[in-house]
C-alpha positions as a printed NumPy array, in Angstrom:
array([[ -1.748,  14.66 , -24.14 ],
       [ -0.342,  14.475, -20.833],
       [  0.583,  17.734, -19.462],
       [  3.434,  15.908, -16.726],
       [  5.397,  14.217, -20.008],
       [  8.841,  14.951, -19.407],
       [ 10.828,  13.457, -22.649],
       [ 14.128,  13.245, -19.881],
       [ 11.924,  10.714, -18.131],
       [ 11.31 ,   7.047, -19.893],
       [  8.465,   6.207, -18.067],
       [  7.035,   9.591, -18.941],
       [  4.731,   9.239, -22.344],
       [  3.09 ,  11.422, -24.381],
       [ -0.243,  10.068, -23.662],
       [  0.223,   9.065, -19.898],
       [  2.7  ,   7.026, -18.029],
       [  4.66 ,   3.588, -18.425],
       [  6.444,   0.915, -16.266],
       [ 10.003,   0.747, -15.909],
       [ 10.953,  -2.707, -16.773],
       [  7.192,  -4.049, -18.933],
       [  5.375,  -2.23 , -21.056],
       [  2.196,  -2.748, -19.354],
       [ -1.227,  -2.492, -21.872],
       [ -4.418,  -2.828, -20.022],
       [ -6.222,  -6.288, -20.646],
       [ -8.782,  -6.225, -23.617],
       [-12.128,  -7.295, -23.853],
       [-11.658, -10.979, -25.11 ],
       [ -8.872, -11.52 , -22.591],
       [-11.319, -10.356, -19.575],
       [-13.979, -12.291, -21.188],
       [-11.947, -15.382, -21.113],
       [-10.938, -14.434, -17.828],
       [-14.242, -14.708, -16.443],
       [-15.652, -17.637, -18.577],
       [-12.89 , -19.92 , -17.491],
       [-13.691, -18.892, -13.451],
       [-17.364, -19.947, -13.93 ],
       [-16.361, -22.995, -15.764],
       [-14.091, -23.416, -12.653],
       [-16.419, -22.511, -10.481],
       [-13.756, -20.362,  -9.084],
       [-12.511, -19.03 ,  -7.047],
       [-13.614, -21.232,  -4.162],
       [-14.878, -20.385,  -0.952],
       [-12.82 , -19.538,   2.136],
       [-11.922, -22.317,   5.011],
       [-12.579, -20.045,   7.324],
       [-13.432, -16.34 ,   7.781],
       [-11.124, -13.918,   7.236],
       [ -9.587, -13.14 ,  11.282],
       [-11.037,  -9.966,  13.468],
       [-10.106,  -8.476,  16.124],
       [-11.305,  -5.588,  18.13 ],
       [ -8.531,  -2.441,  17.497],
       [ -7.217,  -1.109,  21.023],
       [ -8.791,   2.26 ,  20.772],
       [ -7.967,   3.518,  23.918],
       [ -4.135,   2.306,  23.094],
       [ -4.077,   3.859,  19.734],
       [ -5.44 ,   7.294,  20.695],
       [ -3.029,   7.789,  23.19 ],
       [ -0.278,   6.694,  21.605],
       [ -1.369,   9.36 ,  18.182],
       [ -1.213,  11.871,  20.891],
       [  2.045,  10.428,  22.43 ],
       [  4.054,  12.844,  20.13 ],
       [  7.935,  12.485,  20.657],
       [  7.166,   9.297,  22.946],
       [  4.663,   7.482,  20.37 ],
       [  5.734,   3.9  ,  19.876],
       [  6.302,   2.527,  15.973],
       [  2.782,   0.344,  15.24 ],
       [  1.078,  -0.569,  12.384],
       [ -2.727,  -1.492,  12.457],
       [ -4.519,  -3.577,   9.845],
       [ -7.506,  -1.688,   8.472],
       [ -8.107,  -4.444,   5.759],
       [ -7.787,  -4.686,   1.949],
       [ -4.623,  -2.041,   1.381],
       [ -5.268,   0.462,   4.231],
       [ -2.91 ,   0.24 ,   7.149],
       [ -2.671,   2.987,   9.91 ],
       [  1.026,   3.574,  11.068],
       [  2.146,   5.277,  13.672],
       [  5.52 ,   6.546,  13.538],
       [  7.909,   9.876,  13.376],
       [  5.101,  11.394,  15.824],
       [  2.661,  10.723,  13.061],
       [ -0.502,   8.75 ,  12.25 ],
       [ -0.555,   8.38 ,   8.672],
       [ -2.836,   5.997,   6.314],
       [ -2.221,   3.945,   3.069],
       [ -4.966,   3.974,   0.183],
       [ -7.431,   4.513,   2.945],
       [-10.724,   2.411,   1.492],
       [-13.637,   2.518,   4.12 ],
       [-17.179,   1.871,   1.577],
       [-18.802,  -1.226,   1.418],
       [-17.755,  -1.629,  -2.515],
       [-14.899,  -0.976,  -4.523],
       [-17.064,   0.469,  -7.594],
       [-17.952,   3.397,  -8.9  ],
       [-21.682,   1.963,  -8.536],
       [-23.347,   1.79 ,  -4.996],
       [-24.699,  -1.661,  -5.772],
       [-22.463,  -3.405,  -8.131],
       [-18.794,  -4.445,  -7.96 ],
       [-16.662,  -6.415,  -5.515],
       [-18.442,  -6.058,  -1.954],
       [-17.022,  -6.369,   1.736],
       [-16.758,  -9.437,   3.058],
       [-14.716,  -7.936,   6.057],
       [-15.583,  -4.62 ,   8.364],
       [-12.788,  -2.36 ,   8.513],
       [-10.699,  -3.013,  11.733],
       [-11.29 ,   0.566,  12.37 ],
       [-13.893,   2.561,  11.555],
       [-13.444,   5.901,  10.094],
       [-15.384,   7.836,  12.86 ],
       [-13.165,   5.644,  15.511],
       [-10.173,   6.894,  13.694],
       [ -7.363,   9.222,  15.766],
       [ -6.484,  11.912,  13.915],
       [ -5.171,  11.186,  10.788],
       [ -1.636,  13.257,   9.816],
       [ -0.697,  11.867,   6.62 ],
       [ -2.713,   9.823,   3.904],
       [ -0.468,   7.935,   0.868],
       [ -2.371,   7.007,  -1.841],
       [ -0.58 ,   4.524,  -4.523],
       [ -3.102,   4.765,  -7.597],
       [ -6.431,   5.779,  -8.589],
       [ -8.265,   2.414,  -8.738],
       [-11.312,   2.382,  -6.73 ],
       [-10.177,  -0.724,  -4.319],
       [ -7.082,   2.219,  -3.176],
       [ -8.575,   5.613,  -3.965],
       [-12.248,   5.705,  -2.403],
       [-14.014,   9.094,  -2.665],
       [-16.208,   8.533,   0.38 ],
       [-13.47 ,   7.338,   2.729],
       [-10.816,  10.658,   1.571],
       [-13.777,  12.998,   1.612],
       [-14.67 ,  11.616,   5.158],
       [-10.872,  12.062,   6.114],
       [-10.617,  15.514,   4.37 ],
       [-13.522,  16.679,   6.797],
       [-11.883,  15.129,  10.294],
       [-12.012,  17.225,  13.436],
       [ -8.819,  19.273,  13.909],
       [ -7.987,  19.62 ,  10.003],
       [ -7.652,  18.137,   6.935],
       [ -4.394,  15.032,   6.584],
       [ -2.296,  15.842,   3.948],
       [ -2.798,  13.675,   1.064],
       [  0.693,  12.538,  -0.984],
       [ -0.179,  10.714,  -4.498],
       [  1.343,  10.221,  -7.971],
       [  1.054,  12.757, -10.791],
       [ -2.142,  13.49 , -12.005],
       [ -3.977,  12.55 ,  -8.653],
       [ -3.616,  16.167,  -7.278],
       [ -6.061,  17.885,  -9.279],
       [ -8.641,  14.783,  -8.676],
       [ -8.708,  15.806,  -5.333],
       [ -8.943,  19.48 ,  -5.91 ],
       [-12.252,  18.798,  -7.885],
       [-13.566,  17.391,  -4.839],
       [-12.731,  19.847,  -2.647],
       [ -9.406,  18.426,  -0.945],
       [ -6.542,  21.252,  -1.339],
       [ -4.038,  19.869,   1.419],
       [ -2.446,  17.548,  -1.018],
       [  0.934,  17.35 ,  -2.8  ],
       [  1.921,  15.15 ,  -6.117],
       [  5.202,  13.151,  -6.499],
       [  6.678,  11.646,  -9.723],
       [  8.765,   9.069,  -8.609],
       [ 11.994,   9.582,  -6.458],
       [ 10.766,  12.247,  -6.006],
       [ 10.456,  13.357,  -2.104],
       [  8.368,  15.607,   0.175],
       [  9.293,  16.789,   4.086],
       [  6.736,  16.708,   6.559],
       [  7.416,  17.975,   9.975],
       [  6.838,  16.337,  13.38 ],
       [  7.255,  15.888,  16.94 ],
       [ 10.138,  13.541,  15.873],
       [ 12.141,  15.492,  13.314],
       [ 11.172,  15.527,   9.702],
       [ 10.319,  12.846,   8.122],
       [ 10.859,  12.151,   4.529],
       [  8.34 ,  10.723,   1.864],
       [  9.287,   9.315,  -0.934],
       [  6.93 ,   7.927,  -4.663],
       [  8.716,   4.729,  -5.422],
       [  8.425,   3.149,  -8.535],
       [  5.794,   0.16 ,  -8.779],
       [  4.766,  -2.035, -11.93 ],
       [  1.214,  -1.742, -11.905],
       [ -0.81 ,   0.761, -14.22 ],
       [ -3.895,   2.974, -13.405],
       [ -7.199,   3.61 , -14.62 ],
       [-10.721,   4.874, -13.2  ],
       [-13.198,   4.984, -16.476],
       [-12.467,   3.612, -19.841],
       [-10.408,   5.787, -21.62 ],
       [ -7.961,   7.125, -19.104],
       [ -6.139,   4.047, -18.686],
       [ -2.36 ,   4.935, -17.532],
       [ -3.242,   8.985, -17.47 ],
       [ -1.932,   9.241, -13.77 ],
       [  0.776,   7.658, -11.96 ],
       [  1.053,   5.04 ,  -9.979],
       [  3.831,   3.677,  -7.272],
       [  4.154,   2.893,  -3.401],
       [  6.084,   4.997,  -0.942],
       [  9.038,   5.133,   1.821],
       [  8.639,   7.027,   4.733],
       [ 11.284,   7.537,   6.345],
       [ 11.654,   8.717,  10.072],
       [ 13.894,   8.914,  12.793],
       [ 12.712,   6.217,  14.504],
       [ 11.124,   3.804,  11.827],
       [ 11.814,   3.134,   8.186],
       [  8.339,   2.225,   6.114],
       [  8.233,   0.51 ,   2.516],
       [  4.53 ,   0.417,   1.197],
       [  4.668,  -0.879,  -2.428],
       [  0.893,  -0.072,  -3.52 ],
       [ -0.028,  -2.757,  -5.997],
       [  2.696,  -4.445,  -8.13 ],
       [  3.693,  -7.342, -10.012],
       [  7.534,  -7.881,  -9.48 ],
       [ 10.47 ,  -6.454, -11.149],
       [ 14.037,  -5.068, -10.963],
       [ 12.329,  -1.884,  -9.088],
       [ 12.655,  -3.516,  -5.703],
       [ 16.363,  -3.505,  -6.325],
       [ 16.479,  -0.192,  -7.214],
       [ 14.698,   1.125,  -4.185],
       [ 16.985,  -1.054,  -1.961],
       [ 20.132,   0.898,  -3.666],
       [ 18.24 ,   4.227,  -3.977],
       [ 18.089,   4.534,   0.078],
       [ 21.733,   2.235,   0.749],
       [ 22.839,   5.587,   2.168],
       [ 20.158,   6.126,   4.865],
       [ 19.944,   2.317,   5.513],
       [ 23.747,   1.255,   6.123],
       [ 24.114,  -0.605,   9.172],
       [ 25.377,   2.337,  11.601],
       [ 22.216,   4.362,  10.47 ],
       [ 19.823,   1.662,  11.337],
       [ 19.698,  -0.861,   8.67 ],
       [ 16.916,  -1.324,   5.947],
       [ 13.34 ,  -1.062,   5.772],
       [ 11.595,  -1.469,   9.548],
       [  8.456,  -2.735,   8.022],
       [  7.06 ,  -3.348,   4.477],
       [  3.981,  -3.426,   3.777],
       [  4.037,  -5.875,   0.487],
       [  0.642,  -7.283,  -1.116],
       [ -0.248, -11.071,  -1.351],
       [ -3.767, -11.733,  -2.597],
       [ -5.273, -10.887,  -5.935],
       [ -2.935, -12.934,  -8.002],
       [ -4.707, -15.759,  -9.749],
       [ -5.159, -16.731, -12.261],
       [ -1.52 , -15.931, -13.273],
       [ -1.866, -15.054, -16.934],
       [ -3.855, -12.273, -16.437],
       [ -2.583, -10.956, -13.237],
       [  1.022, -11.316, -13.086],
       [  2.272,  -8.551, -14.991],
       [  0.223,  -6.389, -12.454],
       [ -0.246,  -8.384,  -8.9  ],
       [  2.608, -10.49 ,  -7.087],
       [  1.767, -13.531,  -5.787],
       [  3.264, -14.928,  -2.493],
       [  6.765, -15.947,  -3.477],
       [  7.308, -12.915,  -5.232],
       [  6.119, -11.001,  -2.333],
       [  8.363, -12.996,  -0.595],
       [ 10.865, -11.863,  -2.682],
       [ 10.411,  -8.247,  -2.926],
       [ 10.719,  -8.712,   1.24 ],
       [ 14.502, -10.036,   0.311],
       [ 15.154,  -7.591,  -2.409],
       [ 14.085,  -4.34 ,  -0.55 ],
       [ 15.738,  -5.488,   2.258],
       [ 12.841,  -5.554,   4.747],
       [ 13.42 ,  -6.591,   8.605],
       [  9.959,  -7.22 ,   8.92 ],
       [  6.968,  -7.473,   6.497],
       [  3.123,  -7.044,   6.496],
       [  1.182,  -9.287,   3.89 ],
       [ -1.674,  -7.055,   2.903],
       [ -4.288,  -6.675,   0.143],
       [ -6.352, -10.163,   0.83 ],
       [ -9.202, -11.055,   3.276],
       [-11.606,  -8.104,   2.235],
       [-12.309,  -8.397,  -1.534],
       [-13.323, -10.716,  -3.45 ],
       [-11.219,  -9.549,  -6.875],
       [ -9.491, -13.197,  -8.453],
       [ -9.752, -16.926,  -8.757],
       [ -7.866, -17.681,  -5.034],
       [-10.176, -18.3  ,  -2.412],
       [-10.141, -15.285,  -0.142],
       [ -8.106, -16.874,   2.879],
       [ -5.31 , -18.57 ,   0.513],
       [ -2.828, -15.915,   0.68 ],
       [ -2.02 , -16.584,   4.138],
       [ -2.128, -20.296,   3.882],
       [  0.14 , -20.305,   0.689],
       [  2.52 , -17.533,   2.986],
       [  3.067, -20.079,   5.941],
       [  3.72 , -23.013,   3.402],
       [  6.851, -20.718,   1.698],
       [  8.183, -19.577,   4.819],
       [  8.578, -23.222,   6.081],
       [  9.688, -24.001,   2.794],
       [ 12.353, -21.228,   2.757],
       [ 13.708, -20.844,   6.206],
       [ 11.795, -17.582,   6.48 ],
       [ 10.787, -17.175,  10.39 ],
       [  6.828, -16.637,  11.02 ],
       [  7.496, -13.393,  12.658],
       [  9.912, -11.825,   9.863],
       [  7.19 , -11.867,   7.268],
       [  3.642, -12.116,   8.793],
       [ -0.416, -11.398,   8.317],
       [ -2.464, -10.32 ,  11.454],
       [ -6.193, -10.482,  11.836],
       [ -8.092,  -7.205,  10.914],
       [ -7.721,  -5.09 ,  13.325],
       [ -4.706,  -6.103,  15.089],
       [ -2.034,  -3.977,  15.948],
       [  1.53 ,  -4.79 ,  16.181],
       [  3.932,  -2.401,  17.545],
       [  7.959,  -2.091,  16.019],
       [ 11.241,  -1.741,  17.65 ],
       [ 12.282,   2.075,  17.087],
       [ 15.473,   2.179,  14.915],
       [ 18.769,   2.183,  17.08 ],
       [ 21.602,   4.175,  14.974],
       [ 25.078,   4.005,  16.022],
       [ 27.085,   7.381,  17.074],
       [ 30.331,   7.664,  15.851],
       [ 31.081,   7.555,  19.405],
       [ 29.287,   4.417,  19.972],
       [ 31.534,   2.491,  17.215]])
C-alpha cells in the first residue's frame, strides 16, 4: 500500500507511483534475458575511440567562488555520470551525487568506473543543497550522501521525491525534505530565496526486487535570482517537457529573464532502443527536450562513466555533434565538457519596468 496515494493525483497509485503520459512496467526476466543475449551475440556494446575527456577541476577557483556569497558567479562543474556541482543563488548545490567505484548494491559486482570523479568528495566546497531524482543506485549512492551528510560545517539539505525521505532517515540523514511533483520548497541565500521545484520525469524507480515504482521519481528547477536550472534526472521523452516549459511561462517571460539558463538533459544509456526508450532519451530527443523546455543552454550528461547499454561509452557525444550540424543547433547552445571542467553562465538580466 502506499501511504503517499492521493486518489486526486493520477500518477498517484495504490501500490506506488505511475508516469504521466506511459504506463511504465519494469522489464521482465525474458525481456532482460534477451537483452543481454543479443549484446553478447553483438559483441556489444563496443569499445570507446577514445577515453572519456579529464580535466583537472579549478579548486582554488571553485572554493572561492562557494564562498563568494552575493558575488558568486553562475558555473556548473561536471562530476561525471549524473552528478553536476552548480553554483548559483549564493549556493553550491549537487545532482544525484554518485562518488563509489560501482553502481551496485555489491562492492564487487555491477557496472564499475571507468572515469574518476572530476572532483573528489573530500576536495568538495561545501555542499548547500543535494537533489536527488530517484533511488537507483547509479543516482542515489549511500556512501557518497553519507560522506556528504558528515561534511565539515553541517549537513546539505537533501530534496528528493516521495518516499526517499524516510530512506535517508534510516541512515541517519534528517536535513532532508520530500516533494511530489510541482510541488516546491524555499531555501534561503546570500542571493534571495531560491525556489526548488520536483518536476515530472518518465522514468520509474526501484532498488531491490519487489519495490519497483514504491517511491517517486522526477528532475528539478531551481530557480534563483540570478540563474534558472532544469535538471531532468533520468527520462525517456514525453509531453512533460511541455508542461514544465508552461508550468514556469510566468517566471520565464522575456522581461523576467527568459527560460531555463542551463539544463542539464541526459544523453547516454539509450541503446538498444526497445528496451530503453520508454525510460532513457537518446540524443535527438535530448535534443528535443532542450527545444521543448526552452533551454538557452544545455549540459549533455549521464555518459562517459558507466558502462550501462549497447553504445560504446564515448558515442553520445559523437552522435550530439552529428545532430547539431544536422539541425542548425550551435556547438555552444547544447554542449558536453570533459570531466571536470567547469563552465561558468551569464547571470540572468531582468528588465525593470523602468528599463522598458
Amino acid at each position: 500500500m502506499n501511504s503517499y496515494h492521493d486518489p486526486e493525483k493520477p500518477h498517484h497509485r495504490v501500490r506506488g507511483f505511475q508516469n504521466n503520459y506511459v504506463e511504465y512496467q519494469p522489464k521482465s526476466l525474458s525481456e532482460l534475458l534477451r537483452w543481454r543475449r543479443d549484446a553478447f551475440r553483438d559483441h556489444l556494446p563496443p569499445p570507446p575511440l577514445a577515453p572519456t575527456p579529464r580535466v583537472a577541476p579549478d579548486l582554488a577557483w571553485l572554493h572561492a567562488n562557494a564562498l563568494a556569497g552575493v558575488r558568486m558567479a553562475p558555473a556548473i562543474t561536471y562530476v561525471g555520470h549524473a552528478t553536476v556541482m552548480v553554483q548559483m543563488g549564493g549556493l553550491t548545490l549537487l545532482t544525484d551525487p554518485m562518488f563509489s567505484q560501482r553502481a551496485s548494491p555489491l562492492r564487487l559486482v555491477g557496472p564499475k568506473r571507468h572515469t574518476a570523479p572530476g572532483i573528489a568528495l573530500a576536495e568538495l566546497p561545501h555542499v548547500d543543497l543535494v537533489l536527488v531524482s530517484h533511488n537507483h543506485y547509479d543516482h542515489l549512492d549511500a556512501a557518497s550522501v553519507l560522506a556528504l551528510n558528515r561534511q565539515a560545517g553541517g549537513p546539505p539539505l537533501f530534496i528528493v521525491p516521495l518516499g526517499l525521505k524516510p530512506w535517508l532517515a534510516a541512515r541517519g540523514i534528517r536535513n532532508a525534505a520530500e516533494l511530489d511533483w510541482w510541488d516546491s520548497h524555499r531555501v534561503p541565500s546570500p542571493r534571495g530565496d531560491v525556489d526548488v521545484t520536483l518536476v515530472p520525469a518518465q522514468h520509474w524507480s526501484s532498488r531491490s526486487p519487489g519495490d519497483a515504482m514504491a517511491t517517486l521519481w522526477g528532475g528539478f528547477a531551481v530557480l534563483a535570482p540570478d540563474c534558472h536550472l532544469l535538471f531532468t534526472g533520468d527520462t525517456g521523452y514525453s509531453r512533460d517537457f511541455t508542461d514544465i516549459r508552461r508550468h514556469f511561462q510566468d517566471r520565464q517571460a522575456p522581461g523576467h529573464g527568459g527560460g531555463f539558463d542551463i539544463a542539464l538533459i541526459p544523453i547516454g544509456a539509450y541503446a538498444p532502443r526497445w528496451f530503453m526508450s520508454k525510460q532513457h532519451v537518446d540524443v535527438e530527443e535530448a535534443l528535443k527536450i532542450h527545444s521543448d523546455v526552452g533551454a538557452k543552454r544545455s549540459l549533455g550528461i549521464h555518459w562517459g562513466v558507466f558502462t550501462l547499454t549497447d553504445e560504446a561509452l564515448d558515442e553520445p557525444p559523437r552522435k550530439l555533434a552529428e545532430l547539431r550540424s544536422a539541425l542548425g543547433v550551435p556547438d555552444d547552445e547544447f554542449f558536453v565538457t570533459a570531466v571536470g571542467e567547469t563552465r561558468k553562465l551569464a547571470p540572468r538580466i531582468v528588465v525593470t519596468a523602468r528599463e522598458v
